[in-house]
C-alpha positions in Angstrom: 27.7 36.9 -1.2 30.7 34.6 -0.4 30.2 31.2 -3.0 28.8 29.2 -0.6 25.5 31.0 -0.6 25.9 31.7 3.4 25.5 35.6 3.2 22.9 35.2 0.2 20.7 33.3 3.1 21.6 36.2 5.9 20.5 38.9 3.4 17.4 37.4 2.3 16.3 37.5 5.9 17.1 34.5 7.7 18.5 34.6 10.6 22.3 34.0 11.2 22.6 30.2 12.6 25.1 32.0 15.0 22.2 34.6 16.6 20.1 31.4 17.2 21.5 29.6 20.9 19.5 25.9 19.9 17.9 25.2 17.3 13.2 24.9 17.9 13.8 21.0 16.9 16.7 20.0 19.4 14.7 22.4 22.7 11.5 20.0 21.8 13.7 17.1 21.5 15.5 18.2 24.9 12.3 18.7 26.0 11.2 15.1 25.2 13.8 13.6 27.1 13.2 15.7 30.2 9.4 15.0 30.2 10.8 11.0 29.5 13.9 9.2 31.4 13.4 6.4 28.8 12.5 7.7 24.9 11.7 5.3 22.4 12.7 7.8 19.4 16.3 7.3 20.9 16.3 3.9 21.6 14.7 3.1 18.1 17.5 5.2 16.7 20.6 3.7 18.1 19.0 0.3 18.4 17.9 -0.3 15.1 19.8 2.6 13.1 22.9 3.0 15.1 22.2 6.5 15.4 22.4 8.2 19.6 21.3 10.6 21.0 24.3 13.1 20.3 24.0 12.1 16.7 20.4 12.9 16.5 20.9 16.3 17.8 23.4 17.1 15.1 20.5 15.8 12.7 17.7 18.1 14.1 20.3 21.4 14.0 21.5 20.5 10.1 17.5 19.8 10.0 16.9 23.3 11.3 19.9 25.1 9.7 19.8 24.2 5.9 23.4 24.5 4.5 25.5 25.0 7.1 28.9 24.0 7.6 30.3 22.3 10.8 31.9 25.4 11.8 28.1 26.7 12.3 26.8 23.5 13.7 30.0 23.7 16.6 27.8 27.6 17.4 24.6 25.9 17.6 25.6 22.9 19.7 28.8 23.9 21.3 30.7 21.1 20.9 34.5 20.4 19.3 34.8 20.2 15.6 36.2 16.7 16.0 33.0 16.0 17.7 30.5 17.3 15.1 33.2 15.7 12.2 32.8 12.3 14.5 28.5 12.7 14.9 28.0 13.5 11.2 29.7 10.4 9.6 26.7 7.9 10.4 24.4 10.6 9.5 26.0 11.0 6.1 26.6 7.0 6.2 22.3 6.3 6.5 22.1 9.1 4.3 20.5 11.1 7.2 22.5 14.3 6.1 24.4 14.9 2.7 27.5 16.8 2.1 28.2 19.3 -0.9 31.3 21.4 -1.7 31.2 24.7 -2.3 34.3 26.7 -3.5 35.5 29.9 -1.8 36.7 33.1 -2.3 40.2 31.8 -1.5 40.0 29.2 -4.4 39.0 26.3 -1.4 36.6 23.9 -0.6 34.2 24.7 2.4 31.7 21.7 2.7 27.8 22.4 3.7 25.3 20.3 4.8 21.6 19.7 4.5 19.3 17.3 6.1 16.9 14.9 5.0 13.4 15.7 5.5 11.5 15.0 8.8 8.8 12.8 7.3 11.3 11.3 4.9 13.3 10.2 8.0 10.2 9.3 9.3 9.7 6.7 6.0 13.2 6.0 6.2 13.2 4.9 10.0 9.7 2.7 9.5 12.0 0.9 6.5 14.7 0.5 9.0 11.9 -0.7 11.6 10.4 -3.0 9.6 13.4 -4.6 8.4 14.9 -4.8 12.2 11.9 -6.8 13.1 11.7 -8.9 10.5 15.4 -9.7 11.1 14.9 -10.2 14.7 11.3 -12.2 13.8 13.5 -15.0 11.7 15.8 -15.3 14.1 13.7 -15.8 16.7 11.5 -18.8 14.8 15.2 -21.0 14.5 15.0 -21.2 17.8 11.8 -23.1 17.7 12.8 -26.9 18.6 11.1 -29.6 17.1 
C-alpha cells in the first residue's frame, strides 16, 4: 500500500477508478440531459450556486470515486489536468468536494479528494435555494412604487 491509501482500496476489492470508463452517476446525469435539452438541476446549479455543468460532472466522478486524486479524475473524464484543477476550485470553494494531503513514498504531497454526500448536497442546494429566492424576493418588493 502506497500512503495514500490508493492500492489499500484496489486490494480490498474495489475496482481501479482507471478500469471504470464513466462513472454510474455522471451516465444517469448524461442521461438526464439527453432525455432534457433544458435541466433544471443545471440551471439551479450555475444560477444560484455558480456551479455548470462541467463542474458538476467533476462532482458526481469524486462523488463516485472516493479519494481520488486529479490524476484519476483526468481517466474518468478525459479532460486536461488544468481543466479538472480549474473545475474543482468552486467545488472546493462551496465546499462541494474537500481536499486532504497525503504523503508519498518519495517524501511528497499527493492531494485526494472526496465529495460531499448526495443528500447533503441536496440540503446544501435547498439552503442555497432558499436563500437565492429570498434574495431575489427583496429585491423584487423595492421595486414596488408607491
Amino acid at each position: 500500500m502506497d500512503q495514500s491509501g490508493y492500492e489499500m482500496t484496489r486490494r480490498e476489492g474495489r475496482a481501479d477508478i482507471r478500469d471504470v470508463d464513466v462513472s454510474e452517476r455522471v451516465q444517469a446525469f448524461q442521461q438526464l440531459l439527453a432525455e432534457n435539452s433544458k435541466i433544471e438541476l443545471t440551471d439551479a446549479m450555475a444560477t444560484i450556486c455558480g456551479i455548470n455543468e462541467a463542474e458538476f460532472r467533476v462532482y458526481l466522478t469524486v462523488l463516485d470515486h472516493p479519494h481520488c486524486s486529479i490524476a484519476e479524475i483526468v481517466d474518468v473524464l478525459d479532460r486536461d489536468s488544468s481543466t479538472v484543477g480549474k473545475q474543482l476550485k468552486p467545488l472546493l470553494e462551496q465546499d462541494l468536494v474537500e481536499r486532504y494531503p497525503r504523503t508519498v513514498d518519495n517524501g511528497g504531497i499527493k492531494y485526494l479528494y472526496e465529495a460531499q454526500s448526495l443528500p447533503e448536497t441536496k440540503q446544501w442546494l435547498q439552503h442555497e435555494l432558499d436563500a437565492w429566492t429570498d434574495a431575489v424576493l427583496s429585491q423584487f418588493s423595492r421595486l414596488r412604487v408607491n
